[in-house]
N, C-alpha and C positions, 0 to 999 in steps of 0.2 A: 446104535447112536453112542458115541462119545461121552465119557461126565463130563467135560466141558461142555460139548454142544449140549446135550442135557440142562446143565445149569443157568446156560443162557437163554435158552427158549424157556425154562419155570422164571427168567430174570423178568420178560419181556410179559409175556403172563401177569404178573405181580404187579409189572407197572400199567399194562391195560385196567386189569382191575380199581388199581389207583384212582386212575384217571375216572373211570366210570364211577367208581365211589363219590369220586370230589363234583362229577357232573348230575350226578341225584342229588346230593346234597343242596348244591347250588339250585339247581329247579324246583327241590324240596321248599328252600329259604322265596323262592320267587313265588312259587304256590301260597306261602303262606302271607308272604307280603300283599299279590296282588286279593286271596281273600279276605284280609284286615281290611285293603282299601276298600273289598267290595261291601261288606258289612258296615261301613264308613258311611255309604251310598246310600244302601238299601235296610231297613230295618228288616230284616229276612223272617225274623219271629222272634216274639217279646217274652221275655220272662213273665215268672206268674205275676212278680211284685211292681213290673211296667206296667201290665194290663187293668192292675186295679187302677192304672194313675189315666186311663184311656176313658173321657165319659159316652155319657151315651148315643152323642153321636158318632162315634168312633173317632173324635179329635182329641188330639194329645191336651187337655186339661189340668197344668201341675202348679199352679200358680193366682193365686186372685180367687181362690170360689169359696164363699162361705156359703154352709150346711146349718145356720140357726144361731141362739143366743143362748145357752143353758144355763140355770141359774141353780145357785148348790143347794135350793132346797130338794130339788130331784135328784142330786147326787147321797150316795151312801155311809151316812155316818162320818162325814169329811168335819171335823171338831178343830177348834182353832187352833188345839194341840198339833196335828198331823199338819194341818195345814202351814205351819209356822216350825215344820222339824224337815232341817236337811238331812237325809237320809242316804248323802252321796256314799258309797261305800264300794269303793273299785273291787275286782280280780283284775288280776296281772296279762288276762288272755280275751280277756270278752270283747268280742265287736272287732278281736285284730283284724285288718287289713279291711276293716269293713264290714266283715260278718254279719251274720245276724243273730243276733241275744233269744235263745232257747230258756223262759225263764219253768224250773223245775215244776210239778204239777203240783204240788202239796203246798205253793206258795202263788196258786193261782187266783185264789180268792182276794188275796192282800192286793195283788196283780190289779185286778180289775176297781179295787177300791182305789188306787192311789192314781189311776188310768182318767177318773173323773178330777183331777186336781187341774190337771194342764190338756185334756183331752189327746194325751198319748200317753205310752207306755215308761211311766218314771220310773218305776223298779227295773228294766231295759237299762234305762240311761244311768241309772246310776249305779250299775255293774261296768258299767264303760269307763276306761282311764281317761282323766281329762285330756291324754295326748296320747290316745287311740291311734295306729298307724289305717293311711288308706291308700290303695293303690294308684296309681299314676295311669289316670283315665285319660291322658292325651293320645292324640295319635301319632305317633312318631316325627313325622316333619315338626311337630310343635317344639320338640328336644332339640333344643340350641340356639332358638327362631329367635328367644326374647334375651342372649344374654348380655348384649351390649346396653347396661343399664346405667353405667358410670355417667354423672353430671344431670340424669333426671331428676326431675321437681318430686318434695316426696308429699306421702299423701296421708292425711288423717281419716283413719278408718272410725265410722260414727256406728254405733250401736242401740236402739233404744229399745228397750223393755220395762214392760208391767208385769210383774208379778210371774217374774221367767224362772224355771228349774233353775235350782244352783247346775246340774251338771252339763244341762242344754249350754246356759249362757257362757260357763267357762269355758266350754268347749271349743264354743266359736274365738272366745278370745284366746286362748292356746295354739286355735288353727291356724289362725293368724299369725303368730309369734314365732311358729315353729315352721311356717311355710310359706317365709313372705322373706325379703331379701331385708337384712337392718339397715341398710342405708338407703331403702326407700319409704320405712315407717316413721315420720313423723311423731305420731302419739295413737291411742287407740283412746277415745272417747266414748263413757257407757252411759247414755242417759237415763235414767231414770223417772219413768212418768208416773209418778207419785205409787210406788207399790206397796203393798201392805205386809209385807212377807219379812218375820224379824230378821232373818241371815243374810237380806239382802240390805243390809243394814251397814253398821259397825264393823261384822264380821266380810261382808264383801269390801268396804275400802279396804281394810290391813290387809287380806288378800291380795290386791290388785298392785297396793302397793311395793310389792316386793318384785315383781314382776321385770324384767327384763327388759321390756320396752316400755318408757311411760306412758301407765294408762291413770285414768280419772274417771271418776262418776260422779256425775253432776246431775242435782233433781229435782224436782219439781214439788211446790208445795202442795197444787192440786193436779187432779187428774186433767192434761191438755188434750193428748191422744196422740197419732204418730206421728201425724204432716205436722203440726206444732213442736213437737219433740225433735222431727229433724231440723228443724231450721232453725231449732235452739243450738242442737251440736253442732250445724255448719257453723254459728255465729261464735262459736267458744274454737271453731279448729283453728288449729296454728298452719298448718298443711297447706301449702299452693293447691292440692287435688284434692278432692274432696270422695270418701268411696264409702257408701251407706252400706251397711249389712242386716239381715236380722236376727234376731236375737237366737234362734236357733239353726246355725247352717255348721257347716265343715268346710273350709279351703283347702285345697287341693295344692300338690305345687307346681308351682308357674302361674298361680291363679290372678297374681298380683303386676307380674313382670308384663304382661299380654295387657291391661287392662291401662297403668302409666303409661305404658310407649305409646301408646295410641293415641290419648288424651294430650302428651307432650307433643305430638307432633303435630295436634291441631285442637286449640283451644277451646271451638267448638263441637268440638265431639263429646255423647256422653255415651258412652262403651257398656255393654251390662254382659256377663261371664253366662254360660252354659251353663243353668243349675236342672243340677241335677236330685237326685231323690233320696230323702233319708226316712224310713218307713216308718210310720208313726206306731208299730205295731213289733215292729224287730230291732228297728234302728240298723239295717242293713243299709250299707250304700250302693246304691241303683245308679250306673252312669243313662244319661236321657239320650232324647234325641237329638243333636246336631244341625241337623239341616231343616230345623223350623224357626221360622218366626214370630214375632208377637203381633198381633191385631184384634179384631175387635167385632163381635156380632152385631145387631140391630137393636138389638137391647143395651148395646154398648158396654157387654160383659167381656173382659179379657179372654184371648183364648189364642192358642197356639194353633198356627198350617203350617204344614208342608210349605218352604220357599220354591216359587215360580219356575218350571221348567227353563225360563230365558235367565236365571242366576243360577240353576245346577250347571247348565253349560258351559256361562261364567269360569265355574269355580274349580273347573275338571284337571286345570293346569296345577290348581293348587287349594285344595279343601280345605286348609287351616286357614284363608287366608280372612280377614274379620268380612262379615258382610250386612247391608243395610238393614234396619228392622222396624214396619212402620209404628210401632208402638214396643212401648218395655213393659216389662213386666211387672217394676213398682220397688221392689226390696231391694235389688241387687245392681248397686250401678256405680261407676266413676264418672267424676264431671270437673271440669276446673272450677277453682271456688268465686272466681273473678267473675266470670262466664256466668255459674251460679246466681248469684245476686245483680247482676245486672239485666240477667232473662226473669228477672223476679220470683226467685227464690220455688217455693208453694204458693199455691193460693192460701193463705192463714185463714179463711173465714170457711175454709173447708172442715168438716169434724170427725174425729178420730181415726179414720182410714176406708181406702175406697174411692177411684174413680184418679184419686190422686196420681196414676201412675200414666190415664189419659190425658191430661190436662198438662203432664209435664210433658208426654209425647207431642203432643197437636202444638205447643208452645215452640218448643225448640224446631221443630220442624218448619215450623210457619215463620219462624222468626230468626231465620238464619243459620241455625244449627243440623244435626244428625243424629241419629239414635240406632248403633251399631251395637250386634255382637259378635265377641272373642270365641273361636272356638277351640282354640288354646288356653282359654281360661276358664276352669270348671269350679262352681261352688254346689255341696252339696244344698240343700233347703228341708226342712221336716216340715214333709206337709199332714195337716189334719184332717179329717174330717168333718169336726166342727171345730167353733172359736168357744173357748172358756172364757172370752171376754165379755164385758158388759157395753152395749151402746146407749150412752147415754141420749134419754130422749127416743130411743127404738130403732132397731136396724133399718125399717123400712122408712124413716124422716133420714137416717145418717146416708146412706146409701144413694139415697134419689135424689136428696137433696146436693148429695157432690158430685152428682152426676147433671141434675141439675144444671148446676154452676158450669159446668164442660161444656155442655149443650151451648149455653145461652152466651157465653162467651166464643168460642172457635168454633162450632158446626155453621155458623150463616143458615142458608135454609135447610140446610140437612136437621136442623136442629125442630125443623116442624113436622118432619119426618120422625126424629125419636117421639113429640109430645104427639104425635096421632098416633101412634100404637102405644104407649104405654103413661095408661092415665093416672098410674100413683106418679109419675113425675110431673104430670101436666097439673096434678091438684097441688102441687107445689111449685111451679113455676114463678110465680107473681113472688112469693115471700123469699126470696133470695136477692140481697143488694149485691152487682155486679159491675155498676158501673165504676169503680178503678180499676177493677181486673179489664174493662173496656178501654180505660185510658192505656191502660200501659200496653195493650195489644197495638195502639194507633201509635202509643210513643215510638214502641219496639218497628214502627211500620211493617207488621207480618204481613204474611201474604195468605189466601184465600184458604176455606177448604176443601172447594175445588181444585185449585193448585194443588194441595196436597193429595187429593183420590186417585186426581192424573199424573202425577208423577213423584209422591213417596211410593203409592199403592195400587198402580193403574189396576194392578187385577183383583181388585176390590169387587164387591157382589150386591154393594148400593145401588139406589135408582138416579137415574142423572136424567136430562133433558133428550137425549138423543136414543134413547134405552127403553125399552117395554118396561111397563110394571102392572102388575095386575095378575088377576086368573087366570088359568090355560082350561078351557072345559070342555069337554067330549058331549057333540051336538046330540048325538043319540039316546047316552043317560042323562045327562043334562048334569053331571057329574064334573069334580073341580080336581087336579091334581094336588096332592099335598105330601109333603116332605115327611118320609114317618121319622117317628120317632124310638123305635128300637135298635136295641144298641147289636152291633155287628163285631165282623172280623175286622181286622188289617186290612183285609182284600176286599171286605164288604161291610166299610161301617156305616151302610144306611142300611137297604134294604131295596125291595120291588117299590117301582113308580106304581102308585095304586090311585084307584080314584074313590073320593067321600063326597056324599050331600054337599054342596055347597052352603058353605056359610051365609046368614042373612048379611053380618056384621062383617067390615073387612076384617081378617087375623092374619098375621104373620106367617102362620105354618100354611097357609095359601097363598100365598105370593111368590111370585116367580121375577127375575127379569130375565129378559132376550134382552140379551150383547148385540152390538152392530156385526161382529164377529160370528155371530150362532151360535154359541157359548149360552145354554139355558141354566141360572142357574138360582139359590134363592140364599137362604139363611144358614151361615157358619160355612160357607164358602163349599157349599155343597151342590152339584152339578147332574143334572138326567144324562145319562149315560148309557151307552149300546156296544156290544160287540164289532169290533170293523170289518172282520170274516167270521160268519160262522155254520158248519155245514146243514147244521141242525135246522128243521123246520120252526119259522114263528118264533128266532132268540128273545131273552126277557130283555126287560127295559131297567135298569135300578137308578137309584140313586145316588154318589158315589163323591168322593173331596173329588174339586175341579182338580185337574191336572193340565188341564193347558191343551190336552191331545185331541188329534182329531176326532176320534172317536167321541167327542161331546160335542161335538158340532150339528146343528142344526138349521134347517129354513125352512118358514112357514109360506104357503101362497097363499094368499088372501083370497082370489078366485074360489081354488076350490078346498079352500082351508087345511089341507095336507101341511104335517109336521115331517118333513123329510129330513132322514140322519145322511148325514152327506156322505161319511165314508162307505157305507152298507147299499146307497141308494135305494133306501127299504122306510118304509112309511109307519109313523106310531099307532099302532091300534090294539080294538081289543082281542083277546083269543077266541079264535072261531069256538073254539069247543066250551065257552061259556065258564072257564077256570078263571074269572076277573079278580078272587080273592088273593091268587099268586101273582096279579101283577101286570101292568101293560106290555106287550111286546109287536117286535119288527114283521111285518109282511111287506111283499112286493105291493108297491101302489097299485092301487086301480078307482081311488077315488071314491070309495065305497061309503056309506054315513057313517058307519062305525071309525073308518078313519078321517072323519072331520072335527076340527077341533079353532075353537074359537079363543082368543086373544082378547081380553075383556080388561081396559086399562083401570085403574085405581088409580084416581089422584093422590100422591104422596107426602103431599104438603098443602 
């Protein structure tokens, strides 16, 4: 061979290779795009610091749940000295990009003393620079989605706090300043509900004042609480948009760009961002889940599902793109200010916090508006485990009593549905005046909260008129199905369908409804579930978040009371081999007692 031909064929060689380098590469970048999207999708497996935020019924829980009222005579040594000393004292490195705050072991004692002041970790936060960097939790498409901002209305960001960390509160306002576009911040408004704390004093105005964006704190002579607080700062905002935060969160960027455009382009919208998680124990930031919504148990406790098989489908063209949520979550929202006070603001005669975040949901929804979220907009939130706050008058009067007022106001007869299961509200019912919150639902001419069930929420897990409600019982033990309550995986956050004594008294953890649909399912949007194929003799039966699939599908005959799972064509019973402690499972019909099962209705109102 030639060194020319030689040279050419190593030429020809070199450019194969090329080529197949640049063809991995490319498949490389496509592998990793199509696994971002699929992780997007699917939560595939949660960090340690997700899983604490998962309660026990395996639903995502990061928002609305108070753990008690602790009062500082049970806390350690906390003297008016400590309690009244800012102790912010940065490194230059702590908590970058979000980390989590390692604090030394020889300083763990102090650690836990100062942990009872604000029931998280202060000596954490006040290692942290007030303007901490955090990573850009969006998902790609979000990058560039929102940047046609020129000519939007801007927005007054309202803050309130009682007796908030100096390095919590600055934070948020930092996060804000440094990660929000200036020509859509209006002002940054901090209210102040009467706190006791000297540095949030004198030494907080001159602070704020120097500040880059005009911000103000405005306060209260006596303690109001937070639904009073806000509709103080709506009242003082200068802002066309109006965007509540709380006193401890971190904005992310784009958080603010996603939240205006949406609100601009339709008046009644009030938009609430992706919050996600700041660990009350590391101060780490945890991006959340995405593709849940906000709604609401039978106790009328906020809580987070999985959004609706028929909106994943939706959304498959394009996952950023904002989607409906039948209730918010309470702290984190933009709304027009106009919109605001003519939907009547808060309820005012509501007290310190709690239930406020249903009442603006059912409102707006019922009365012409919508209550979406951004998922291009992420705000982080610190959540606690308990509140260091005090209710004045007692959690269980503050609580029920505003939940209460929700009830008796927007549930119609759903609302005799909450006062027959839960009789700390029904021994409050009578003592709440509601009639102008009645007027101004007739002024507003809202619409039903049936309208809302069937079409904010159709796959809602309430009892209606056309719906089973009641017990499901097994003729043979004379035994009631019930919903356990131990806490699971991801893949299994209930557990085996099991059967207990039936209750004399009806209770909630036995209650069930049948859907017109076959869809059995009961409280926290949780669903009896079976395998669709399985080769195994007698599969189990569990508990399981509805998902919409056939595989929770069921029909009862009345004749011969068989619960048939429809995909399986296999019948609920119990295990021949007398294992009932692990749970009910699938056999071939034959009609046998053990597989008969009675449908025992409970009036619900």
């Amino acid at each position: 061979m030639s060194r020319r031909l030689f040279r050419r064929v190593w030429l020809v060689i070199l450019i194969i290779c090329l080529i197949a380098m640049l063809v991995l590469l490319n498949i490389g970048e496509l592998q990793e795009e199509n696994e971002t999207h699929r992780k997007d999708w699917i939560p595939v497996r949660l960090s340690k610091d997700q899983r604490e935020y998962v309660d026990a019924h395996g639903v995502h829980v990061v928002v609305g749940h108070y753990m008690g009222d602790p009062s500082n005579s049970g806390n350690p040594n906390l003297t008016d000295e400590i309690l009244n000393s800012n102790l912010f004292a940065p490194l230059p490195n702590e908590g970058k990009d979000g980390m989590p705050v390692i604090i030394p072991a020889h300083l763990s004692s102090k650690m836990r003393q100062l942990y009872h002041i604000n029931r998280f970790n202060l000596m954490a936060s006040d290692r942290i620079p007030l303007n901490r960097s955090l990573p850009d939790v969006r998902k790609k498409r979000c990058q560039g989605k929102y940047n046609d901002i020129q000519g939007l209305p801007k927005t007054t960001v309202i803050i309130v706090f009682h007796n908030e960390a100096w390095s919590t509160l600055l934070r948020t306002v930092h996060s804000v300043i440094n990660r929000s576009p200036s020509i859509l911040l209006q002002e940054i408004l901090l209210v102040d509900d009467a706190s006791t704390r000297k540095f949030l004093g004198k030494e907080l105005d001159d602070y704020v004042s120097q500040l880059s964006i005009p911000t103000r704190v405005i306060r209260t002579t006596k303690r109001i609480g937070l639904i009073r607080a806000r509709i103080l700062g709506a009242k003082e905002a200068n802002g066309q948009i109006l965007t509540f935060l709380d006193a401890h969160c971190e904005c992310t960027i784009g958080w603010l760009e996603a939240l205006v455009t949406r609100v601009a382009e339709d008046r009644t919208r009030v938009v609430c961002p992706v919050i996600d998680i700041i660990s009350d124990e590391t101060f780490a930031y945890i991006r959340s889940f995405e593709l849940h919504w906000g709604a609401f148990n039978w106790d009328l406790h906020f809580r987070w599902y999985t959004i609706s098989g028929d909106e994943l489908k939706k959304r498959r063209k394009d996952i950023t793109e904002p989607f409906s949520s039948p209730a918010m979550a309470g702290g984190l929202f933009a709304m027009d200010k106009n919109f605001f006070f003519a939907l009547g603001s808060y309820d005012d005669r509501m007290e310190v916090w709690g239930g406020e975040n249903l009442e603006m949901s059912f409102r707006v929804w019922q009365c012409g508006g919508s209550v979406e979220i951004s998922p291009c907009s992420h705000v982080g939130h610190l959540f606690r485990k308990s509140s260091p706050y005090s209710f004045p008058g007692g959690v269980t009067k503050v609580l029920y009593g505003n939940l209460v007022r929700v009830a008796l106001v927007w549930m119609d007869e759903w609302k005799d549905f909450f006062f027959k299961f839960n009789p700390e509200a029904e021994r409050l019912r009578d003592l709440q005046p509601v009639r102008s919150r009645i007027e101004l639902r007739k002024k507003l001419s809202c619409k039903s909260f049936k309208w809302y069930l069937d079409t904010v929420w159709p796959q809602h897990f309430f009892p209606t008129e056309d719906r089973f409600f009641g017990k499901i019982k097994n003729v043979v033990r004379g035994e009631c199905l019930e919903k356990p309550t131990s806490k699971g995986s991801l893949n299994q956050p209930m557990g085996p369908a099991l059967l207990v004594p039936c209750a004399s008294n009806p209770v909630l953890s036995q209650m069930f409804v049948m859907e017109t649909d076959g869809f059995i399912a009961t409280d926290e949007s949780i669903c009896l579930d079976a395998p669709d194929k399985d080769d195994t003799p007698s599969p189990r039966v569990k508990v399981l978040a509805c998902s919409g699939n056939l595989r929770q599908k069921w029909s009862h005959n009345k004749k011969n009371r068989a619960l048939k799972h429809i995909s399986s064509d296999l019948c609920l019973d119990l295990p021949k081999d007398g294992s009932i402690e692990k749970g009910l499972v699938l056999n071939p019909c034959d009609e046998s007692v053990t597989q008969q099962w009675t449908l025992e209705p409970v009036p619900w109102r």
